[in-house]
Residue frames as qw, qx, qy, qz and C-alpha x, y, z in Angstrom:
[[0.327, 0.882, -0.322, -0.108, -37.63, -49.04, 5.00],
 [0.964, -0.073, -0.031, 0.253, -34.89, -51.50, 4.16],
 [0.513, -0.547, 0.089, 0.655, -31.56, -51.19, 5.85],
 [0.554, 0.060, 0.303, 0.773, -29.94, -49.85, 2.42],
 [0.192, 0.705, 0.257, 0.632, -32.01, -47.12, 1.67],
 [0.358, -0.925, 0.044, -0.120, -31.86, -45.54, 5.38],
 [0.511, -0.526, 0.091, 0.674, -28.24, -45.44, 5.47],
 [0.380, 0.444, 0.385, 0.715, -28.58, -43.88, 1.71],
 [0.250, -0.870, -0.389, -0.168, -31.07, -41.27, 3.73],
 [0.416, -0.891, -0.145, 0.112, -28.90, -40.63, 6.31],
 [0.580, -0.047, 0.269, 0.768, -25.92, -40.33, 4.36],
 [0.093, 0.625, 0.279, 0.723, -27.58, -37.20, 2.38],
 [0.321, -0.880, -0.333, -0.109, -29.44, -35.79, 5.45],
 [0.686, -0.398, 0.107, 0.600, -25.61, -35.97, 7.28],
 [0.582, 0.167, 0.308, 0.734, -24.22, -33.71, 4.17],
 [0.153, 0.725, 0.389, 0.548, -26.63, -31.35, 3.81],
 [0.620, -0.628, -0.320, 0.346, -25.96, -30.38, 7.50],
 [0.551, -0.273, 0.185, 0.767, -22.89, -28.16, 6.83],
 [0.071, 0.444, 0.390, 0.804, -24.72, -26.31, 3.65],
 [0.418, -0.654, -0.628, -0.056, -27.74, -26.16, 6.30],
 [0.489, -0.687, -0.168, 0.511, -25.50, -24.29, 9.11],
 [0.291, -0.123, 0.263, 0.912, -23.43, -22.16, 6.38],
 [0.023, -0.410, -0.359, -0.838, -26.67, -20.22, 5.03],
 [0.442, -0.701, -0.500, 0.252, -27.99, -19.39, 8.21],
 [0.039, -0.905, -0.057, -0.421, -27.33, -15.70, 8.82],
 [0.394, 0.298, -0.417, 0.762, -24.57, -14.38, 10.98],
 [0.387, -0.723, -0.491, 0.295, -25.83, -13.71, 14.83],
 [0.170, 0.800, 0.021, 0.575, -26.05, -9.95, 14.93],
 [0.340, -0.056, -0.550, 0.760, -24.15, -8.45, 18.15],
 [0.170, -0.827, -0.489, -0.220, -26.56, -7.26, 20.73],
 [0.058, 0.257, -0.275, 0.925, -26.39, -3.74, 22.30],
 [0.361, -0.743, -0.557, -0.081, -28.45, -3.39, 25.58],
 [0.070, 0.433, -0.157, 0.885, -29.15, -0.08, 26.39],
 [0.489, -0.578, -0.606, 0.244, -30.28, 0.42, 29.62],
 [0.161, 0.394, 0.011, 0.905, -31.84, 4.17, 31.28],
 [0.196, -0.148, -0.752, 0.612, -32.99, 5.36, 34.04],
 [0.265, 0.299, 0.104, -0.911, -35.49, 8.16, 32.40],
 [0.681, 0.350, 0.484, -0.424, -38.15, 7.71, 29.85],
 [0.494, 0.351, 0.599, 0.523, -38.19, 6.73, 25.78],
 [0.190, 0.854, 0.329, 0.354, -40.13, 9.87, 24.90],
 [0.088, -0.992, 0.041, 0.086, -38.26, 12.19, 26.98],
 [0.401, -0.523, 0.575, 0.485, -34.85, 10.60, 25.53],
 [0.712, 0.639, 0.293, -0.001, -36.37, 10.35, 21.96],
 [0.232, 0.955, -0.161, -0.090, -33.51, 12.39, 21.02],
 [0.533, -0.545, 0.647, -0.001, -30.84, 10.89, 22.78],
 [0.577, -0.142, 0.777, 0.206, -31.48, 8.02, 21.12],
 [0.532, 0.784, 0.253, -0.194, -31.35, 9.44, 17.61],
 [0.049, -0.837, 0.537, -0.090, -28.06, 11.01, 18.25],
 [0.768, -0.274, 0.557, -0.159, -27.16, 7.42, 19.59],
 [0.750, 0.493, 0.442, -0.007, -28.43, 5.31, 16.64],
 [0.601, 0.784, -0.095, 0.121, -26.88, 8.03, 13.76],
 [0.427, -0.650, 0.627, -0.034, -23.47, 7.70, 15.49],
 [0.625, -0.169, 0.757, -0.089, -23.74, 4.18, 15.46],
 [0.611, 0.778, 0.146, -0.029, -25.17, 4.46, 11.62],
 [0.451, 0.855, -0.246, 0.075, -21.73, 5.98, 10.90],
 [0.494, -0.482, 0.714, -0.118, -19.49, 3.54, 12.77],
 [0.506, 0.328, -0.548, -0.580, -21.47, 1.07, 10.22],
 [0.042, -0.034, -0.891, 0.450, -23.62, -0.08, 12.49],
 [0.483, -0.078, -0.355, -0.796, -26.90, -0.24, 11.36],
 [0.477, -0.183, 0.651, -0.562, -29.79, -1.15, 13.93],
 [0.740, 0.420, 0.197, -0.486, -31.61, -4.27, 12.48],
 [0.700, 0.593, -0.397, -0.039, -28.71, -4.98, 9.82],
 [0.661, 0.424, -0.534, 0.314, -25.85, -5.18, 11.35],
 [0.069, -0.023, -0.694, 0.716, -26.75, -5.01, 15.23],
 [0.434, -0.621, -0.625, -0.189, -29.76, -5.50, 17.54],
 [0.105, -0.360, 0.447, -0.812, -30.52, -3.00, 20.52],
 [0.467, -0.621, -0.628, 0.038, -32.75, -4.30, 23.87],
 [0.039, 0.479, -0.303, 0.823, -33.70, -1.45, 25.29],
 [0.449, -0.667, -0.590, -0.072, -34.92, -0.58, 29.11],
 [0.156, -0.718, -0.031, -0.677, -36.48, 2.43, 30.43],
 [0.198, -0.271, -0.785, 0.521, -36.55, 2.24, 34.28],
 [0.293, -0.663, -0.382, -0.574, -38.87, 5.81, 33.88],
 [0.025, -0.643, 0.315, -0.697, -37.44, 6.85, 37.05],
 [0.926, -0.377, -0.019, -0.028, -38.21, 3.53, 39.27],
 [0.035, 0.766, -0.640, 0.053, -34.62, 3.12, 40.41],
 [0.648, -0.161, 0.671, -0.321, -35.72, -0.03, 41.84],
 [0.865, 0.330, 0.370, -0.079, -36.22, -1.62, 38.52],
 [0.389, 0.755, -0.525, -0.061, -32.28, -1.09, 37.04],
 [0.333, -0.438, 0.833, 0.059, -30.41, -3.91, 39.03],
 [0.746, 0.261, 0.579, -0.200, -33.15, -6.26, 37.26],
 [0.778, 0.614, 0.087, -0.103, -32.79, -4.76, 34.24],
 [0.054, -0.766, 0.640, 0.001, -28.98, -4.98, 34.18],
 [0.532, -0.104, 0.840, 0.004, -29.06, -8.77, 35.23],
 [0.633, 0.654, 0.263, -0.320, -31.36, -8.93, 32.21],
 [0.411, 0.853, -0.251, -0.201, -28.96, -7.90, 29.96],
 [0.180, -0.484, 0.856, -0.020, -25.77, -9.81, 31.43],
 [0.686, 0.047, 0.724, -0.062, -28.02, -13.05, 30.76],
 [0.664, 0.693, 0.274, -0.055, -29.02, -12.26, 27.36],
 [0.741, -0.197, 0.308, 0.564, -25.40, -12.17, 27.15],
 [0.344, 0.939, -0.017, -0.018, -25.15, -8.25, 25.20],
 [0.706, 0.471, -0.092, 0.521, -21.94, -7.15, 23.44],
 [0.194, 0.125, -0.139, 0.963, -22.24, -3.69, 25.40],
 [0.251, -0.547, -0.684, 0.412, -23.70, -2.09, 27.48],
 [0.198, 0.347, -0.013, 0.917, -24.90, 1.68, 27.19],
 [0.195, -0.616, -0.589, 0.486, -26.20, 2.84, 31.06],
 [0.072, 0.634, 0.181, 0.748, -27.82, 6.68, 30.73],
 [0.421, -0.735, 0.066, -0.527, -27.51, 8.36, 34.20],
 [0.205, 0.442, -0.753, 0.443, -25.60, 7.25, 37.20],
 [0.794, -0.132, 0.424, -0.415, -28.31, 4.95, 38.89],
 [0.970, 0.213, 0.053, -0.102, -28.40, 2.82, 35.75],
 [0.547, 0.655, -0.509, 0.107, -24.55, 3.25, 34.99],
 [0.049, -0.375, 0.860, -0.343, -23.94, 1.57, 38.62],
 [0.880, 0.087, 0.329, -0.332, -26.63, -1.02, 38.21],
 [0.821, 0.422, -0.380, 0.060, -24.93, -2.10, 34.93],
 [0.213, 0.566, -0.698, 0.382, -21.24, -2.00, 37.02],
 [0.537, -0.386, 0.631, -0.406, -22.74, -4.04, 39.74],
 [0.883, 0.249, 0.270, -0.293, -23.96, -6.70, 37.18],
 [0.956, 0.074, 0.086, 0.271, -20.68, -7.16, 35.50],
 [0.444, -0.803, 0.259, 0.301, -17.36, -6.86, 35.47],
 [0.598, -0.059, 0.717, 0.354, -16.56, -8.44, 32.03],
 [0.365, 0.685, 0.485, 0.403, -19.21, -6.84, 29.19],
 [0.217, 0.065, 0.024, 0.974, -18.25, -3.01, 28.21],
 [0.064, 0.846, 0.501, -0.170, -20.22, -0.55, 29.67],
 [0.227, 0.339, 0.114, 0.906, -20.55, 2.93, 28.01],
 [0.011, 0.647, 0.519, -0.558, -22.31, 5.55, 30.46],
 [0.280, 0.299, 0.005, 0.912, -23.28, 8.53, 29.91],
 [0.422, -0.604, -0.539, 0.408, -23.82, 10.68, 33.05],
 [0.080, -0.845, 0.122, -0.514, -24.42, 14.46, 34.29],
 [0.678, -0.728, 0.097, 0.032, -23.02, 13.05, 37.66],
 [0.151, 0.663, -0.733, -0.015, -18.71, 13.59, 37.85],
 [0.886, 0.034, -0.450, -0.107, -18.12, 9.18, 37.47],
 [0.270, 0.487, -0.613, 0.561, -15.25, 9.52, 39.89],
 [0.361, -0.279, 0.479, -0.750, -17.29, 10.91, 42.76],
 [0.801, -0.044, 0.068, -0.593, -20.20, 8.63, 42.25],
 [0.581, -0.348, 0.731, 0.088, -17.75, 5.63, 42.07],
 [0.950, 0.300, 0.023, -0.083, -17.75, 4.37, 38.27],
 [0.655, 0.629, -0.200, 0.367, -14.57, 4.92, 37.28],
 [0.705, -0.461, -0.012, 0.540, -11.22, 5.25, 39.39],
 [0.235, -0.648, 0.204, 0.695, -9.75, 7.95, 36.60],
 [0.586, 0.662, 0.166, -0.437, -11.18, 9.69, 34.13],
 [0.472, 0.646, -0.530, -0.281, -7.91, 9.36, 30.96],
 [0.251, 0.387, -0.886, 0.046, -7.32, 5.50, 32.52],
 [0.821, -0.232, -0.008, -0.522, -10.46, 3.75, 33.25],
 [0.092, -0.397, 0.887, -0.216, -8.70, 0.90, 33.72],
 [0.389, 0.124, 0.790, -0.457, -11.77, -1.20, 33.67],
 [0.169, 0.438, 0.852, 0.231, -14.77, -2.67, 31.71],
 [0.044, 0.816, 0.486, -0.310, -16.28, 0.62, 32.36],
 [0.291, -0.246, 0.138, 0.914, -15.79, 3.80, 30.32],
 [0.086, 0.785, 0.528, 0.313, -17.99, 6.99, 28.49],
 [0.159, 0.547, 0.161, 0.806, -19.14, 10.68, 28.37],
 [0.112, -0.602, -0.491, 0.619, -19.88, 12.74, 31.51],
 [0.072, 0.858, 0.277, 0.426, -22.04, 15.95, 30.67],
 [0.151, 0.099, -0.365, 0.913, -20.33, 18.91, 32.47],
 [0.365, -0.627, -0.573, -0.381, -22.82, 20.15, 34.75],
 [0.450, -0.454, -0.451, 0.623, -21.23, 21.96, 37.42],
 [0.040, 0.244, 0.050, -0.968, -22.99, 25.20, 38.12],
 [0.157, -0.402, -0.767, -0.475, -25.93, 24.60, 36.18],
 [0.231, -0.563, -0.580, 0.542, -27.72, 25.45, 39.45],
 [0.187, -0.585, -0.247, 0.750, -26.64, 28.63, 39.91],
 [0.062, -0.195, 0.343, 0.917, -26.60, 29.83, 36.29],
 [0.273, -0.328, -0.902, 0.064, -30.11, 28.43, 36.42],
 [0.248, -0.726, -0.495, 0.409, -31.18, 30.69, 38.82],
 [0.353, -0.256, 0.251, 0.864, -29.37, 33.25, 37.45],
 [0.029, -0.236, -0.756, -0.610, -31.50, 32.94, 34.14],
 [0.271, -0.617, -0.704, 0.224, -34.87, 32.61, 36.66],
 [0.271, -0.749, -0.443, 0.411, -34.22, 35.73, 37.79],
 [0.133, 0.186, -0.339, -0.913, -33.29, 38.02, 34.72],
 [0.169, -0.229, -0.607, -0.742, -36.47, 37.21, 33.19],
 [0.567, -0.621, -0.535, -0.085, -38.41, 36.76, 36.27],
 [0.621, 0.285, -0.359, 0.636, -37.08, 40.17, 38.18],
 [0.589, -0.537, 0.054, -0.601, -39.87, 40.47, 40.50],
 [0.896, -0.202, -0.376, 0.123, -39.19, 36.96, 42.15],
 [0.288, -0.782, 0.250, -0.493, -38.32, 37.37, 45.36],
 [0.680, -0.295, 0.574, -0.348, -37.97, 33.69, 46.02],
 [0.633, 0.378, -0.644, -0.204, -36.80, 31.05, 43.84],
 [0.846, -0.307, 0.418, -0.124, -37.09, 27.38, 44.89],
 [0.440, 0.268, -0.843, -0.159, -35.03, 24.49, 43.39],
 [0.907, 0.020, 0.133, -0.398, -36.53, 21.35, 43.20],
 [0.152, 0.452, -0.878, -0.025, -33.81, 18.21, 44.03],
 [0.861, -0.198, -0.257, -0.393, -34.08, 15.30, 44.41],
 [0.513, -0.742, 0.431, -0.030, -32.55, 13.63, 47.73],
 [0.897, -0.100, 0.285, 0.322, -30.54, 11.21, 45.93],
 [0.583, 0.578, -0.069, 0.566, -28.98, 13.62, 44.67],
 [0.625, -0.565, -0.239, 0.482, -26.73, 15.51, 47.13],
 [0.328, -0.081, 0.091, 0.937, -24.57, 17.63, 45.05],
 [0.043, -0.560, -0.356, -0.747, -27.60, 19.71, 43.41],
 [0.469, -0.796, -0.277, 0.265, -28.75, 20.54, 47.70],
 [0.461, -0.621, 0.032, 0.633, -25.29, 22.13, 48.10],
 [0.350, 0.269, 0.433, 0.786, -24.95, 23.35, 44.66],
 [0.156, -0.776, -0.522, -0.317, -28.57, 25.53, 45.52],
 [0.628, -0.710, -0.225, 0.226, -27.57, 26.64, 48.64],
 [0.655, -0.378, 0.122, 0.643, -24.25, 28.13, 47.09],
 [0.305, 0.386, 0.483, 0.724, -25.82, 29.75, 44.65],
 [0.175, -0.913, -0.281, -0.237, -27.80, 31.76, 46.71],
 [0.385, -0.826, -0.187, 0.366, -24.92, 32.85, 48.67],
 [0.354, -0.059, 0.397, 0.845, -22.64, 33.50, 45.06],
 [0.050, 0.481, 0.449, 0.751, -25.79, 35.85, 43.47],
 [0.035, 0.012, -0.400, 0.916, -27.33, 36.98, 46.60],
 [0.573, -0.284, -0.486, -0.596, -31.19, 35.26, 45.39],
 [0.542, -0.212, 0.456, -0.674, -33.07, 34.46, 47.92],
 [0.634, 0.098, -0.596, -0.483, -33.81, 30.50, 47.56],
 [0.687, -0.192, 0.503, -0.488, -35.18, 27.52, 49.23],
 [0.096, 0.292, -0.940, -0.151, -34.65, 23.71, 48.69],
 [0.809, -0.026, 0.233, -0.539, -37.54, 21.72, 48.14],
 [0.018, -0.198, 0.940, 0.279, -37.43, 17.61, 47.29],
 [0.790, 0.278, 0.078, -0.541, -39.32, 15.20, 45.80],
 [0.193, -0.463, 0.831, 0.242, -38.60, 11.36, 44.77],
 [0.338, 0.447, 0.828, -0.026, -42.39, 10.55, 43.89],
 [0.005, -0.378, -0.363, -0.852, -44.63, 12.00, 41.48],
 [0.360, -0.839, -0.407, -0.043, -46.96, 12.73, 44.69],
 [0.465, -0.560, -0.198, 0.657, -44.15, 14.48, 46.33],
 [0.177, 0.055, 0.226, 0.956, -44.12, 16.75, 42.95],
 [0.204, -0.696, -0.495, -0.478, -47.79, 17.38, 42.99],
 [0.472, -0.730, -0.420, 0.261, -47.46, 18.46, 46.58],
 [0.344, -0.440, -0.005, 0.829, -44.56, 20.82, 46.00],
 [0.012, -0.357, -0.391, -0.848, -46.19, 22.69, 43.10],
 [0.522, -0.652, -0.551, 0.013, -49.31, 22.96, 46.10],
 [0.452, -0.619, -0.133, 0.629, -46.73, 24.63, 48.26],
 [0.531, 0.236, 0.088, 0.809, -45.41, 27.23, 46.40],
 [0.088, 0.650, 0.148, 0.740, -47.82, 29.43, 47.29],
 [0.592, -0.752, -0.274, 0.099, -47.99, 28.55, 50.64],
 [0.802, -0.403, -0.084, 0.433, -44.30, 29.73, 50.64],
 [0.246, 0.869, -0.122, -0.411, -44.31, 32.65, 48.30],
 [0.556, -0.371, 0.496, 0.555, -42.37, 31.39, 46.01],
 [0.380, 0.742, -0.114, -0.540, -42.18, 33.04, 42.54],
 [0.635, 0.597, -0.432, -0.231, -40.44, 30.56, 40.38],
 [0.931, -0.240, 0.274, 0.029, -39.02, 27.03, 40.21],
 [0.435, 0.665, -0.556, -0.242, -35.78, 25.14, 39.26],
 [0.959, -0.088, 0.128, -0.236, -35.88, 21.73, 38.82],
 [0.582, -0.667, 0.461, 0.055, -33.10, 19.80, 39.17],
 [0.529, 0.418, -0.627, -0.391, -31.04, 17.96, 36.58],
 [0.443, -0.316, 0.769, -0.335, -32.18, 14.40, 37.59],
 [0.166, 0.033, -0.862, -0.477, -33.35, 10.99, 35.66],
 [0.000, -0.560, -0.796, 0.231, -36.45, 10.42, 37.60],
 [0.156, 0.683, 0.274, -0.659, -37.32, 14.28, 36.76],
 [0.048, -0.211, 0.765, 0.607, -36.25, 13.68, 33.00],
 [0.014, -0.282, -0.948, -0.149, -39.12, 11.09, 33.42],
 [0.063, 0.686, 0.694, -0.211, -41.82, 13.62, 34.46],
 [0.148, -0.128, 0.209, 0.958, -41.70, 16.26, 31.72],
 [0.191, -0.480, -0.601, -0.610, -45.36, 16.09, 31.00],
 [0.548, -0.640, -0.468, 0.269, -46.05, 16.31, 34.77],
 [0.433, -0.374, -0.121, 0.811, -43.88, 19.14, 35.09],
 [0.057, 0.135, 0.304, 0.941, -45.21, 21.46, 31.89],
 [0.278, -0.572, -0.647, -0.420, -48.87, 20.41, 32.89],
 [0.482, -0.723, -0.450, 0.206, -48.51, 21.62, 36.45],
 [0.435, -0.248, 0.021, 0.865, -46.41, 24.32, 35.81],
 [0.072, -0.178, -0.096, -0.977, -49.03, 25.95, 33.45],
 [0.425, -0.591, -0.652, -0.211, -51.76, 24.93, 35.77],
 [0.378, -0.796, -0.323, 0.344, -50.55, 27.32, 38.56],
 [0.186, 0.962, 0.154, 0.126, -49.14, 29.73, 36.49],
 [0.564, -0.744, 0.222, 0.282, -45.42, 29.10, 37.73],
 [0.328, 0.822, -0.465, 0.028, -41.96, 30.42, 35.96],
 [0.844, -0.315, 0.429, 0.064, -40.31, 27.05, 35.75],
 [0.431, 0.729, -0.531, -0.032, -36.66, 25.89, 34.32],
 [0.949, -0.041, 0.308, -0.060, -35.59, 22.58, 33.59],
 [0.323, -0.444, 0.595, 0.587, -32.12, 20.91, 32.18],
 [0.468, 0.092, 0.770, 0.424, -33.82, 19.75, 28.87],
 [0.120, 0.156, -0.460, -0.866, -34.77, 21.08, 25.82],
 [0.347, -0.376, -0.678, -0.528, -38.23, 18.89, 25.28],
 [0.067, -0.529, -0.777, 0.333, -39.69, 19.93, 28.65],
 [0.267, 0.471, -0.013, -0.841, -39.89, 23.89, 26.91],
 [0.242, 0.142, -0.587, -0.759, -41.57, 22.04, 23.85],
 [0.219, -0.504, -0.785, 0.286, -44.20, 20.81, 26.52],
 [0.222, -0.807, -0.444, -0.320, -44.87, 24.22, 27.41],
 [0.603, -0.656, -0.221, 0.395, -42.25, 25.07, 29.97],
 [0.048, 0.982, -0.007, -0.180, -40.93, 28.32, 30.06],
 [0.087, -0.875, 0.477, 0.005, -37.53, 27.86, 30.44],
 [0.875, -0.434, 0.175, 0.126, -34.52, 25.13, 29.90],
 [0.379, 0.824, -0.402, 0.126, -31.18, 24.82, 30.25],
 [0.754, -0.409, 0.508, 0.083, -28.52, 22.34, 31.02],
 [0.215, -0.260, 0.740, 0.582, -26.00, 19.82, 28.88],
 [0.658, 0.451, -0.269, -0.539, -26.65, 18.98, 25.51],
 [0.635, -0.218, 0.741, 0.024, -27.26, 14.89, 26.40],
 [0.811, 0.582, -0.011, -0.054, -28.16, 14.45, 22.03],
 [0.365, 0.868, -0.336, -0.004, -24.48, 15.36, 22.10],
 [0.513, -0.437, 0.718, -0.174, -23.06, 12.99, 25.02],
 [0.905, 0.161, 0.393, 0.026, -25.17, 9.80, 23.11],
 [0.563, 0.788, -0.249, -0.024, -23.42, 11.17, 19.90],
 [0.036, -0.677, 0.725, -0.126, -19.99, 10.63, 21.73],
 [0.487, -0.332, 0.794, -0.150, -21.08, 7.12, 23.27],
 [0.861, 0.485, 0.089, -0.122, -22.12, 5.60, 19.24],
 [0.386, 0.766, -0.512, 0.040, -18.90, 6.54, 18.64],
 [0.127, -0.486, 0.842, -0.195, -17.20, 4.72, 21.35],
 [0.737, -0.116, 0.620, -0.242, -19.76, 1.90, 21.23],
 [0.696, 0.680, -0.216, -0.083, -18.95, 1.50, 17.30],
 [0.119, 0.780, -0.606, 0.100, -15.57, 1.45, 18.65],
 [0.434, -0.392, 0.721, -0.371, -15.78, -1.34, 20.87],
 [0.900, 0.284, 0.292, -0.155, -17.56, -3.27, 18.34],
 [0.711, 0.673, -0.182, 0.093, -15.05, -3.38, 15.92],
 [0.892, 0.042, -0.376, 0.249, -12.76, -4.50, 18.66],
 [0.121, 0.590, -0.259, 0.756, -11.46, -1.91, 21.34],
 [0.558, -0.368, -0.720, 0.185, -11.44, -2.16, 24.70],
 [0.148, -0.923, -0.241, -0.260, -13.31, 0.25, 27.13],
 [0.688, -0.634, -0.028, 0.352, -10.03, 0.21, 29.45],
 [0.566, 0.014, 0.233, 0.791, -8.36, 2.01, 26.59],
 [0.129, 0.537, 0.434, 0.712, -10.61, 4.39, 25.77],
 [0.067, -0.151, -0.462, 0.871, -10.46, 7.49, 28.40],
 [0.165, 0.692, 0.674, -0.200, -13.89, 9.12, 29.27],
 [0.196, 0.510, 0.330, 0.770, -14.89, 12.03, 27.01],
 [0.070, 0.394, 0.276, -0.874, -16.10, 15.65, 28.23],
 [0.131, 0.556, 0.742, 0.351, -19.02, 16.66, 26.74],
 [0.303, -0.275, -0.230, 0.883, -18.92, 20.42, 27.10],
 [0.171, -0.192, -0.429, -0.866, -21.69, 21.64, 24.80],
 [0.081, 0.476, 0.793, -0.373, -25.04, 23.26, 26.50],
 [0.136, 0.445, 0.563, 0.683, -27.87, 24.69, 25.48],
 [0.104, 0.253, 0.258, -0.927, -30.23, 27.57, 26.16],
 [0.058, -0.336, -0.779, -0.526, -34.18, 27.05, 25.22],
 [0.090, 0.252, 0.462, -0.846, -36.88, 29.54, 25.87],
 [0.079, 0.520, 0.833, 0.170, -40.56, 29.21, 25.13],
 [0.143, -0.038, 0.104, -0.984, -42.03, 33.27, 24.62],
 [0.396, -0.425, -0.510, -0.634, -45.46, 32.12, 24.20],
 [0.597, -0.585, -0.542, 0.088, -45.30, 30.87, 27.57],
 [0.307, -0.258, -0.324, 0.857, -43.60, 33.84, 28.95],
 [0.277, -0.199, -0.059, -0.938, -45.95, 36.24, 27.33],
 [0.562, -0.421, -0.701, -0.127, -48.68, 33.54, 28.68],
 [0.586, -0.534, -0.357, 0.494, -47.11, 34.40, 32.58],
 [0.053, 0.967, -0.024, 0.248, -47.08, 38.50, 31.19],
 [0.602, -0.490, 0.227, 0.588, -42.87, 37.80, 31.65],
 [0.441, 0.845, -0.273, -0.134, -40.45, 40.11, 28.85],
 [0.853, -0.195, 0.220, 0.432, -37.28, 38.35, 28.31],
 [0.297, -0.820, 0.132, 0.471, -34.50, 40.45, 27.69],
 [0.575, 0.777, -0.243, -0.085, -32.68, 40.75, 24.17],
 [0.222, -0.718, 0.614, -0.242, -29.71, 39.95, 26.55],
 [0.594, 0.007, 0.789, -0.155, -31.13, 36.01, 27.16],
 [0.823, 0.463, 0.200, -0.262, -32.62, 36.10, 24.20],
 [0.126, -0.882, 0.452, 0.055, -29.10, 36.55, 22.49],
 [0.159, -0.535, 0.818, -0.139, -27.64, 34.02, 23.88],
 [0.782, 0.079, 0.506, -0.356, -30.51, 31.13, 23.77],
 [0.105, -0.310, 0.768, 0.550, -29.88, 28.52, 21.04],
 [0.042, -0.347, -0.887, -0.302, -33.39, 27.95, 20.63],
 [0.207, 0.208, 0.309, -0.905, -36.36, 30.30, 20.85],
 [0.058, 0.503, 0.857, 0.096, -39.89, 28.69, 20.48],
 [0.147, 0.193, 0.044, -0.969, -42.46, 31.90, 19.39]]
């Protein structure tokens, strides 16, 4: 090629450079969401999540990308996925449950995390104060004190032969031990504390129950038990046991009974704030939110299955009633 025509070449190739880089597409901000429970048993969640974020005008795909990970109730596999995220350099974080919301906080101290937790954020160390995070960190706690007891409570109007109610915790969780234990001495039920951090340790405790008489379960509000709603409805109507659970899709499994927050409503709150934060807010301004809305869901087929009546009284009151 003689000299003159390759600088003519690279004089054009040089211009077109700029047109080249201007009709590329705009990098879309990423959102990594990051959870300690499963996809299918937070299908909802992240619906609630997503249509938020839809009305913030954030659209997944258009105008934003999401990388999710599930841990599915390995706890062991959140610091990884956390570091994960911090490399792949997300906009925002959104942690579900207080394992993954302090995996994300240990992994940085710079990208906004939104939680959103049943555990108080204080106690469990995210946050220093709830109306002044003060910090990269901020979101929706689910009220959830008492659950237990009203829990039991429930257990034993519709189940008012049960002589024996167990709760089912798990040990990393501390407050739902003492939370059991007080409930039996505020209603006067007879109960017993059983744990479990594996899915062998739940096959074994459904095993025990009858070694221990027990008439009915309550399963703790916990992300690793989130993760085993098919485990729980399958073994619950394989021995025939009156079981209650915080979420709403473990009674459209088959389980008799659930009740706890209403976490569709929590994500709802943290689209909002993660909308917010896109569009330039900063999580140290934005105080954590109460989520205060729970629900009541009750499955008759399986109570007339386990030859229980529920009361007009519960029935009342239930915002959902599967027949």
């Amino acid at each position: 090629m003689r000299r003159r025509e390759f600088i003519t070449l690279l004089g054009s190739t040089a211009a077109a450079w700029p047109f080249a880089a201007r009709a590329q597409p705009p990098v879309k901000p990423l959102i990594g969401f990051l959870n300690s429970a499963s996809p299918s048993a937070y299908a909802p969640m992240v619906a609630a999540f997503q249509d938020a974020l839809n009305q913030m005008g954030f659209v997944d795909g258009r105008d934003v990308a999401i990388e999710y990970h599930w841990a599915q109730g390995d706890y062991d596999l959140l610091p990884w996925f956390a570091a994960t995220l911090v490399n792949h350099k997300v906009a925002v974080i959104i942690s579900g449950g207080g394992p993954a919301s302090l995996a994300a906080k240990s992994a940085t101290t710079t990208i906004p995390i939104i939680f959103s937790s049943r555990a108080d954020p204080v106690e469990i160390g995210l946050i220093n104060i709830l109306k002044q995070p003060g910090s990269n960190v901020t979101g929706v706690v689910s009220t959830s004190d008492g659950f237990v007891a009203k829990q039991i409570e429930l257990m034993h109007t519709v189940a008012p032969s049960a002589t024996l109610i167990a709760v089912l915790v798990n040990p990393s969780n501390p407050k739902e031990i003492s939370e059991a234990r007080d409930a039996q001495a505020l209603l006067g039920i007879k109960t017993t504390v059983l744990q479990a951090r594996t899915g062998r340790d739940i096959d074994a405790t459904f095993a025990k129950l009858a070694e221990l008489k027990v008439d009915a379960l309550v399963i703790g509000a916990d992300p690793y038990f989130d993760s085993q709603l098919d485990k729980f409805a399958a073994l619950a109507a394989r021995f025939g046991t009156p079981t209650i659970h915080a979420l709403r899709e473990f009674v459209t499994l088959g389980g008799l009974m659930s009740y706890g927050a209403d976490l569709p409503n929590a994500y709802r709150l943290a689209g909002i704030y993660t909308g917010r934060i896109l569009n330039g807010e900063k999580p140290a301004d934005l105080p954590v939110q109460l989520s205060t809305k729970v629900e009541l869901v009750i499955n008759l087929r399986t109570a007339k299955t386990l030859d229980l009546t529920v009361p007009q009284s519960v029935l009342d009151t239930a915002n959902e009633v599967i027949e």
